[in-house]
N, C-alpha and C positions, 0 to 999 in steps of 0.2 A: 472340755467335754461338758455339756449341756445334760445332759443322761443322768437320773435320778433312779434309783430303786429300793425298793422299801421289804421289809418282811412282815407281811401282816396274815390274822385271822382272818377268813373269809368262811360263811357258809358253804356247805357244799353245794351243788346244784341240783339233787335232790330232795336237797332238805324244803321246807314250804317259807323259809324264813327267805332265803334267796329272794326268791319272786319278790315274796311282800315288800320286802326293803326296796328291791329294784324298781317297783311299780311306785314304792312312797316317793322314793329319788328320781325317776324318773329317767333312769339308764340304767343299765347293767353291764359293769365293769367286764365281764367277763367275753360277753358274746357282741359288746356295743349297740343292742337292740335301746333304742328309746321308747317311750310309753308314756301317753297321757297320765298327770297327776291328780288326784284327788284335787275337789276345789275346794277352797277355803274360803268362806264370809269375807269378803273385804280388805282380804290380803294376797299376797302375790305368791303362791309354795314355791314357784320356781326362784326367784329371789332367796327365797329363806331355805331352800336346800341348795343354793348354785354351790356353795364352798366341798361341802359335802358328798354331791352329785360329781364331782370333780375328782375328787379323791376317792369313789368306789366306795358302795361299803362296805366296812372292812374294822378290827378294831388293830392297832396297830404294835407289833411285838417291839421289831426295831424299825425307828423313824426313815424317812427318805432321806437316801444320801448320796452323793458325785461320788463315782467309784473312783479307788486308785488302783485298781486294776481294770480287771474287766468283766462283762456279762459273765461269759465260760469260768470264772475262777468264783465268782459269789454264785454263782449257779452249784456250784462241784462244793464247795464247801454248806450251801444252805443245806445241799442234798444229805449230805454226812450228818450235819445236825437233828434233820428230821428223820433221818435208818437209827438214829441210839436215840429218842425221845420216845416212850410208849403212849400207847394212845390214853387218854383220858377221858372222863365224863364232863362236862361242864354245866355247872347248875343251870337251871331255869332262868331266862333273861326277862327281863322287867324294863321299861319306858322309865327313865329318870330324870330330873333337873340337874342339871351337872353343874352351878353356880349361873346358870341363867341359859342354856343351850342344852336342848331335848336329846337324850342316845340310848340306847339298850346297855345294861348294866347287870352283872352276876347277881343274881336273889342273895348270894351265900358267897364268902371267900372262896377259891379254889387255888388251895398252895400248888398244884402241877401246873395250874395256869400262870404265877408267878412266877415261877419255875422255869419254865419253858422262855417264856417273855425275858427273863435275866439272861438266860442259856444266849439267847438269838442276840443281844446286845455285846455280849464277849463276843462270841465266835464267831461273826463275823466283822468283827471292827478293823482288821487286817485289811479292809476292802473299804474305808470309807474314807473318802479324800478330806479333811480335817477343813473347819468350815471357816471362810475368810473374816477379815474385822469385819468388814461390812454385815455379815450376813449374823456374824454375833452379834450385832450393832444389835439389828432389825428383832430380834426375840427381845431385848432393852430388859437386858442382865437388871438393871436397878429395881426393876415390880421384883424381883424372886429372891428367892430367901438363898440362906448362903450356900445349904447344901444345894438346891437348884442350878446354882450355880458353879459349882464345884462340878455338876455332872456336865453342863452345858461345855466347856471350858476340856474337860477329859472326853466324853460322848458325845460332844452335839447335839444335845439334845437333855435339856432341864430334866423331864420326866421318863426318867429309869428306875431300875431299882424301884426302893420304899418309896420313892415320887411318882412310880408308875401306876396307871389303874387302868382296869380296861373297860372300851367304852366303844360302842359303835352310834358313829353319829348320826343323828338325823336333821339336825335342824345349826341356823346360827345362833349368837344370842337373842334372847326373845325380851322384849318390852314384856310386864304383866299382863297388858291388856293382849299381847298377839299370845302369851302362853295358854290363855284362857280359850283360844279357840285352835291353837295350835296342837295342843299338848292332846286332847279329846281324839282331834282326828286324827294324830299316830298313833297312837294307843288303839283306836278301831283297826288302823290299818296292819298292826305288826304286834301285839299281844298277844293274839293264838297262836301264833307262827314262832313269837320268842320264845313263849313258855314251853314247848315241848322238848322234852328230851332229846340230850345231842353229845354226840360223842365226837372231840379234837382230834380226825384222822391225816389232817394233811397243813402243809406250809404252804402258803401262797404269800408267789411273788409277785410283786406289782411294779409296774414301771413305769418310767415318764418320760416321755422321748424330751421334751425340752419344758423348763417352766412355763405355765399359765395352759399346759396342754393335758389334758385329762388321763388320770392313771388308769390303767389297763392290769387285768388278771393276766398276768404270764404263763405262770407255769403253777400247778399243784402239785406239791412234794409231798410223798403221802408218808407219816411218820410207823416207825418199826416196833423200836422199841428191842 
């Protein structure tokens, strides 16, 4: 099975933050609509969002994973985790440097946001097909620190837990000189639209019918509480 699926944050589609991202990325995960991108001075935005534009945006609870079951069983159990998760508020998101790669970032910790992000990495790992050497290979355990490793090795995935942070990406990594003209035009594009108030009401799933093939908004699980 080629079939990846992921539990991520997604804005709603009300929200104005949607759009903005989708028009910076130049798709939208959810409806597959594309849209011309903002232009940039002498560099290429589709290049420097393809990674990104690929993967939806989206900030990510639990990573994409080969199920060991199937759609219907992570579907019925994500569902269960978002009816007992209450909804929350989520600070104001701000444009950040994240070690050299541009993404929207909390102004303020939000422990239900940690919370929630830990919650979705337990409950559903019943359902994630355990990841080959090869593909442990391809993360190259040796850059990351022990506990990174420790999670990779049990989760599949280095950044969980207290390694986790949440980030919606918008850019790859950036040279200085491309952050300099990079960094201004997301910031135009997606600042008003982060900063306003927003409330964590639903679980979106994302899928990937096979690698190298662009993630899709599935389904939104709207949380109870």
């Amino acid at each position: 099975m080629t079939a990846r699926v992921a539990l991520y944050w997604a804005p709603e589609l009300a929200d104005p933050l949607h759009e903005a991202a989708s028009r910076w990325l130049g798709r939208d995960a959810e409806t597959g609509e594309s849209f011309p991108q903002p232009a940039l001075p002498g560099l290429d935005i589709a290049e420097i969002t393809a990674d990104a534009r690929s993967y939806g945006f989206h900030a990510t609870l639990k990573p994409p994973f080969h199920m060991a079951t199937s759609y219907e069983a992570v579907r019925e159990d994500a569902a269960k985790l978002a009816a007992r998760t209450a909804p929350f508020a989520l600070p104001p998101l701000k444009v950040t440097d994240l070690r050299g790669f541009l993404a929207l970032t909390e102004s303020e910790p939000c422990p239900a946001l940690q919370a929630f992000a830990d919650d979705c990495v337990e409950a559903l790992d019943a359902h994630r097909r355990p990841p080959t050497e090869a593909e442990i290979a391809r993360r190259n355990p040796a850059r990351m620190n022990e506990r990174q490793r420790e999670f990779l090795l049990r989760w599949g995935y280095p950044y969980v837990f207290e390694e986790w942070f949440f980030h919606l990406t918008l850019s790859r990594r950036l040279t200085e000189e491309e952050k300099a003209i990079v960094q201004p035009a997301a910031e135009a594009a997606v600042t008003e639209a982060g900063a306003c108030p927003r409330v964590v009401r639903e679980l979106c799933l994302f899928t990937q019918p096979e690698r190298g093939a662009p993630f899709v908004l599935a389904e939104r699980l709207p949380l109870g509480g």
